[in-house]
Backbone bond lengths (Angstrom), bond angles and torsions (degrees), N, CA, C in turn:
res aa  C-N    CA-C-N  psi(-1)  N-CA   C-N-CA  omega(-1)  CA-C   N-CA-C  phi
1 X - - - 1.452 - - 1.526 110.64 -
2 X 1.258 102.40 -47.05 2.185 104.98 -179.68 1.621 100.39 -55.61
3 X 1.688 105.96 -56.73 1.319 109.86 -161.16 1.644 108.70 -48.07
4 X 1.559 129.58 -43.01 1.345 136.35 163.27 1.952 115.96 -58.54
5 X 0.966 102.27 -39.42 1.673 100.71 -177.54 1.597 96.54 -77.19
6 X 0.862 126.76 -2.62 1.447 107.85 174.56 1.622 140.66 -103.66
7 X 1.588 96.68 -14.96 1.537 116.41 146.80 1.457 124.41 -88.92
8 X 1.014 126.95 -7.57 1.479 137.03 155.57 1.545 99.17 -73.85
9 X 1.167 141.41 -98.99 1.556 143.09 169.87 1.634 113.27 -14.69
10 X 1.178 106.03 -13.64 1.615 107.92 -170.85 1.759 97.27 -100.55
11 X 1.249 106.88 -25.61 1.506 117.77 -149.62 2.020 84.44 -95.14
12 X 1.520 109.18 -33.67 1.585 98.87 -156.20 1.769 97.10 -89.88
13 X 1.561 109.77 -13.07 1.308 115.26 166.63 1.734 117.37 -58.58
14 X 0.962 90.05 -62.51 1.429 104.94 -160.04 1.821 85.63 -65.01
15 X 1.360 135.20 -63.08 1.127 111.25 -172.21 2.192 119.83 -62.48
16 X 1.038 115.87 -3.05 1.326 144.01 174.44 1.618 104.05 -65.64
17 X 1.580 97.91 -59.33 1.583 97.15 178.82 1.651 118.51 -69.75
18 X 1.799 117.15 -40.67 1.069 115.83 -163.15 1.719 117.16 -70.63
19 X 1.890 100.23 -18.67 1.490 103.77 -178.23 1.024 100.54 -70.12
20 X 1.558 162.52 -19.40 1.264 169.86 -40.24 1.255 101.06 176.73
21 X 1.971 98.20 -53.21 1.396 81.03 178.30 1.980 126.56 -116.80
22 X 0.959 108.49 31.41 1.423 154.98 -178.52 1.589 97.91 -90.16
23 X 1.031 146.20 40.07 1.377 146.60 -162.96 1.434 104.62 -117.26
24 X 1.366 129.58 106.86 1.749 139.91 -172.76 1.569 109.60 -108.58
25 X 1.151 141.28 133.26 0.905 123.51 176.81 1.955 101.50 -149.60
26 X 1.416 125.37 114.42 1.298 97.55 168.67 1.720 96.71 -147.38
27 X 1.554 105.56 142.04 1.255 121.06 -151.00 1.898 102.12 -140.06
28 X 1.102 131.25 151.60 1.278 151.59 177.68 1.950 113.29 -150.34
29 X 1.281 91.90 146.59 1.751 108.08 179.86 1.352 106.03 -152.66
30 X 1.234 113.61 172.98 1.251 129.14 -165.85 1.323 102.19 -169.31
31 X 1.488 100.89 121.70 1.328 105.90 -156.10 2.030 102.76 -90.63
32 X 1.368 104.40 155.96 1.450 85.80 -151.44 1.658 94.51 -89.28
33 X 1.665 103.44 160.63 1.585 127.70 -159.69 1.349 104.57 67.93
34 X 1.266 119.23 22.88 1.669 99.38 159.72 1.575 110.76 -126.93
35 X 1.461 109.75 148.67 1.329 111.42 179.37 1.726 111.83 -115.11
36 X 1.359 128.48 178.58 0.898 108.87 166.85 1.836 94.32 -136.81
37 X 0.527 132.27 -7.56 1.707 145.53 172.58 1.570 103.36 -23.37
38 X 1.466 125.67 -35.92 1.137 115.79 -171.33 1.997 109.66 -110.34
39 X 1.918 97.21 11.64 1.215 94.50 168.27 1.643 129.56 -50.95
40 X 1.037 159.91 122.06 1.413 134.44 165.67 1.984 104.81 -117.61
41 X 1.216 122.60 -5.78 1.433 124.12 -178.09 1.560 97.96 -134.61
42 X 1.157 106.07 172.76 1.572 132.40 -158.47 1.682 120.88 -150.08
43 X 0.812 151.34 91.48 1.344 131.76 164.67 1.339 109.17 -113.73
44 X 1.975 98.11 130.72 1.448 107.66 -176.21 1.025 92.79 -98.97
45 X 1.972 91.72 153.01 1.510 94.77 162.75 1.676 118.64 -98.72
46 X 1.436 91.13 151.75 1.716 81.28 160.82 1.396 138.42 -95.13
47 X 1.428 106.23 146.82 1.865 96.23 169.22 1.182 110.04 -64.41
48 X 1.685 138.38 145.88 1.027 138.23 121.75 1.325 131.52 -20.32
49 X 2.010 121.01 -30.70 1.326 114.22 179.56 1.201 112.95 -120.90
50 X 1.272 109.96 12.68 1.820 120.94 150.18 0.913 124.01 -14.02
51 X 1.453 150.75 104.74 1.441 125.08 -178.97 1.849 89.02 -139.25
52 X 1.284 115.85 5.06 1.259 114.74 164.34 1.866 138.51 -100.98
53 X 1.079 94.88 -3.80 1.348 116.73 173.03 1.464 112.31 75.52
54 X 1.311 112.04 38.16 1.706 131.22 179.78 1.489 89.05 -42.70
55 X 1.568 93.01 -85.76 1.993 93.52 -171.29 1.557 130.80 -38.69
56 X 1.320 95.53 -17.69 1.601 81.92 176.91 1.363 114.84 -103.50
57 X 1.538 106.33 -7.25 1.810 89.97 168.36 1.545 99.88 -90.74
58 X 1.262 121.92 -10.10 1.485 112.88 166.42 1.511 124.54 -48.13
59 X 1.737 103.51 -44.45 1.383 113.81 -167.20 1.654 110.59 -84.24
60 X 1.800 99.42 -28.85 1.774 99.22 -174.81 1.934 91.88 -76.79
61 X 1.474 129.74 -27.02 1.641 109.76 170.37 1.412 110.34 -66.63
62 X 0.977 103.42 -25.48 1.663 100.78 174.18 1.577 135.23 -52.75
63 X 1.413 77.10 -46.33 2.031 105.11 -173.88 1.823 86.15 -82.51
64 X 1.316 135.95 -37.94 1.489 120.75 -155.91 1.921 75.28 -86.16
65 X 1.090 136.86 -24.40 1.856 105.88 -176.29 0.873 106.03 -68.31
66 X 1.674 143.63 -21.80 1.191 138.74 -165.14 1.850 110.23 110.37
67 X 1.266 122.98 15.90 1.469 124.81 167.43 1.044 104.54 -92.48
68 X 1.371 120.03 168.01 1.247 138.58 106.98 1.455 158.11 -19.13
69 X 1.577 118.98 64.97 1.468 104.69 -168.20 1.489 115.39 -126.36
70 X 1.428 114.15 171.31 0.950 135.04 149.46 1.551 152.07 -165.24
71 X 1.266 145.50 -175.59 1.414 125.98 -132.52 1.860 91.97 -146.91
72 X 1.448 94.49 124.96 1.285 82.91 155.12 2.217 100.44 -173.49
73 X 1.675 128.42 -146.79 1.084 110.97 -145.89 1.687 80.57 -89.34
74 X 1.440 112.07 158.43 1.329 115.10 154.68 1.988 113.31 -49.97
75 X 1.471 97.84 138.76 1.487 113.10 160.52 1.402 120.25 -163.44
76 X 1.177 112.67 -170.93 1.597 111.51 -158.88 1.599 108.38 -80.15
77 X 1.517 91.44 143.46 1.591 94.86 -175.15 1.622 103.41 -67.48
78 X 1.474 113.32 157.42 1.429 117.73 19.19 1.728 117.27 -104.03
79 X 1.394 121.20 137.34 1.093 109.85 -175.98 1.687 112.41 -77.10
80 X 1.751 105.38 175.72 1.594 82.99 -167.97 2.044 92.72 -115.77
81 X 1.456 93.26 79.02 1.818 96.62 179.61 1.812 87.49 -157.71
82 X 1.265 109.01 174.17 1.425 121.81 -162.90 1.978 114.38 -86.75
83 X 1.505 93.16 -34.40 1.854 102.77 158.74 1.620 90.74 -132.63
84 X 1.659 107.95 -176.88 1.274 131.72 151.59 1.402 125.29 -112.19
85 X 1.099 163.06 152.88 1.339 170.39 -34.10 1.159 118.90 109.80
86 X 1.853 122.93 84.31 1.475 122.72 178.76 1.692 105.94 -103.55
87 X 1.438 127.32 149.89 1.121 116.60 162.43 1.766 139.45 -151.28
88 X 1.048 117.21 104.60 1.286 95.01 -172.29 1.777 137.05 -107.12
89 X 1.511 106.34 122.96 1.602 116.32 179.11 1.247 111.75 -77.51
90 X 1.265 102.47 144.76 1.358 108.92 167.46 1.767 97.47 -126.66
91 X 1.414 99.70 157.98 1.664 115.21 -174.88 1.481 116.02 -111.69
92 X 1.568 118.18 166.01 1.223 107.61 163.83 1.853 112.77 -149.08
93 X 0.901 121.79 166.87 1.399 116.18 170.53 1.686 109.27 -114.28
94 X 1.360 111.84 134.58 0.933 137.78 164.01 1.677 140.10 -162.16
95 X 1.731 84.75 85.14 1.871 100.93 -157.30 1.348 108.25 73.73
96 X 1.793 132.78 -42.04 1.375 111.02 150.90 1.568 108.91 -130.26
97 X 1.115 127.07 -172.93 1.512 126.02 161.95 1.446 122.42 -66.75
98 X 0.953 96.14 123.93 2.104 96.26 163.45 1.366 125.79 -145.46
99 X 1.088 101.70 176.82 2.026 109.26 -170.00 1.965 88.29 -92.85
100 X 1.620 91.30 110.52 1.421 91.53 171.71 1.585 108.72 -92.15
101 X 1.178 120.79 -12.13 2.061 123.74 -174.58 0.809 96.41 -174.14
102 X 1.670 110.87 129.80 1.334 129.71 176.97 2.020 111.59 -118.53
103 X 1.158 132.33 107.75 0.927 122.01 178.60 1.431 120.87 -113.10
104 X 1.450 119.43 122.47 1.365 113.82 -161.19 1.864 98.85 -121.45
105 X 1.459 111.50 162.20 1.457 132.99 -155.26 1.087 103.94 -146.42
106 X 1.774 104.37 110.14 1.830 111.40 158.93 1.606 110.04 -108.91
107 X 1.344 77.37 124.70 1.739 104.06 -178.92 1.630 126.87 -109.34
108 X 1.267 126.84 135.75 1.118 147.07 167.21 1.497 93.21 -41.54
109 X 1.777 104.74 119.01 1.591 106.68 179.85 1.414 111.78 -76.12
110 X 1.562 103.71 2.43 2.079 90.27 -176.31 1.305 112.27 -124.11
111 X 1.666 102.32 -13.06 1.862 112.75 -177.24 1.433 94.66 -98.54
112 X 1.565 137.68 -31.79 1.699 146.74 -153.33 1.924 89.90 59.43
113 X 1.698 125.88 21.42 1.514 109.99 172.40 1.538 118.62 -66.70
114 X 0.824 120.51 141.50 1.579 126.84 -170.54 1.771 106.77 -47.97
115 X 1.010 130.71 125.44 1.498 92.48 151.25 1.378 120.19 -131.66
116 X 1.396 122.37 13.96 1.212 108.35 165.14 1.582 91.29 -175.12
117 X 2.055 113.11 133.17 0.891 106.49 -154.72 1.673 104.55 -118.41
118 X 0.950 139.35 163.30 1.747 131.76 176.37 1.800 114.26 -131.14
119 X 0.733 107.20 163.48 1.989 102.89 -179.78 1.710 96.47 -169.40
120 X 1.255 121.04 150.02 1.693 152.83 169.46 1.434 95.41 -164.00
121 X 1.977 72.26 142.03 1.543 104.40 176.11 1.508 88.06 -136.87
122 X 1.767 97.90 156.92 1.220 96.43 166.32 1.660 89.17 -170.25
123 X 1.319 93.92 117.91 1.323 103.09 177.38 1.349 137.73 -76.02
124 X 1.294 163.66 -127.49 1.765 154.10 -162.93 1.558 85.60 -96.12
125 X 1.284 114.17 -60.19 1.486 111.47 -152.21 1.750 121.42 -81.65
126 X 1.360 95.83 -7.05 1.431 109.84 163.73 1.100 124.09 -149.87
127 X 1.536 112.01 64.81 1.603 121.62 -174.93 1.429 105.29 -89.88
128 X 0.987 121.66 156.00 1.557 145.71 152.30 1.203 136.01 -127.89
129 X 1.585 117.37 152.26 1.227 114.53 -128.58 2.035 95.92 -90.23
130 X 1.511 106.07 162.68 0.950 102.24 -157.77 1.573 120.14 -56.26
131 X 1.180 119.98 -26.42 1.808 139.23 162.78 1.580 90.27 -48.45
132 X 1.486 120.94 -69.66 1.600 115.51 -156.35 1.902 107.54 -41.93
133 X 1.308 99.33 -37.85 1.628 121.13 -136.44 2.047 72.83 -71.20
134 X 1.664 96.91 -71.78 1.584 94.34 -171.45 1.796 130.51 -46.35
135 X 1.477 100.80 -40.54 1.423 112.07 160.35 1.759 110.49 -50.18
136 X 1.482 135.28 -49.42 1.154 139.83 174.29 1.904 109.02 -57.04
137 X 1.235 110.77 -48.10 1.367 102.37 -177.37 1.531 112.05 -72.56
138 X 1.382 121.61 -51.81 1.190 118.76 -172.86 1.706 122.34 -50.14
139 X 1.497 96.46 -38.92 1.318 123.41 172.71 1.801 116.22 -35.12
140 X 1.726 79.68 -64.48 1.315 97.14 -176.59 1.780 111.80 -57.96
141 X 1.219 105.00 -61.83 1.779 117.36 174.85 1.510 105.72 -34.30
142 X 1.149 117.08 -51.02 1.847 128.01 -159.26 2.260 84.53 -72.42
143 X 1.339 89.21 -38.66 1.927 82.21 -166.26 1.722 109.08 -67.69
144 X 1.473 99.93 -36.44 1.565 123.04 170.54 1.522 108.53 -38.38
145 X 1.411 120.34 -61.16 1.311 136.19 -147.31 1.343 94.25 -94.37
146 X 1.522 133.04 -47.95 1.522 121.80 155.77 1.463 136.97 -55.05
147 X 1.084 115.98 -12.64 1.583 127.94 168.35 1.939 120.15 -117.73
148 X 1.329 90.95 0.84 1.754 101.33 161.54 1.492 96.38 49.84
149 X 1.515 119.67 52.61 1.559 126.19 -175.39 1.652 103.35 -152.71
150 X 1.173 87.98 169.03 2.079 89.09 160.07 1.322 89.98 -90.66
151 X 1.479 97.24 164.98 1.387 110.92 143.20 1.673 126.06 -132.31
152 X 1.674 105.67 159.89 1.375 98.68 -159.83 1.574 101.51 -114.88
């Protein structure tokens, strides 16, 4: 009986660990009383420790929905575009670098108040590439703000 329970237990481990890292997650909100319907411009900001060019595939998904954007350093409101665009990646290594969660922030260009927020994760075993990840959040936010819901 051991000698059989122990390649079974070996088998539910090992698949135990690998779902582990198989972890997807992509989410949008909209914070309530805000709309974005009458957005038509954008200005992202940039990180200072950017060295991946987050903001600018932020701003070229931007320009392919049909807005208006553009990118430059954070400063004091009021900015001169219809929201602002904050965001922060985080990376990881595994055999190469990648964008493991990307969470991006539309903000009131004169308060910086949130108004509608987006996040993906995607861990080693189902990463996507850093374009996919931003196309996925924005996506999600734009679906958020048309159905006055999160989405999951």
């Amino acid at each position: 009986m051991t000698k059989r329970l122990v390649p079974i237990l070996a088998v539910l481990g090992i698949l135990w660990f690998i779902s582990g890292c198989a972890i997807n997650k992509a989410t949008a909100s909209l914070t309530p009383g805000s709309s974005l319907s009458g957005v038509k411009s954008f200005y992202v900001v940039k990180l200072p420790e950017d060295k991946n060019g987050v903001d600018e595939l932020i701003r070229k998904r931007l320009v392919t929905m049909g807005y208006s954007a553009t990118v430059g350093p954070e400063k004091s409101p009021p900015y001169n575009a219809d929201a602002v665009v904050t965001y922060v990646d985080k990376w990881m290594w595994d055999m190469t670098m990648y964008m493991i969660e990307l969470t991006v922030t539309v903000r009131n260009p004169s308060s910086s108040f949130p108004m509608a927020t987006g996040n993906s994760m995607h861990t080693s075993l189902s990463r996507k590439s850093p374009e996919e990840m931003v196309e996925e959040v924005l996506t999600n936010i734009f679906k958020a703000s048309k159905e006055g819901k999160s989405v999951q």
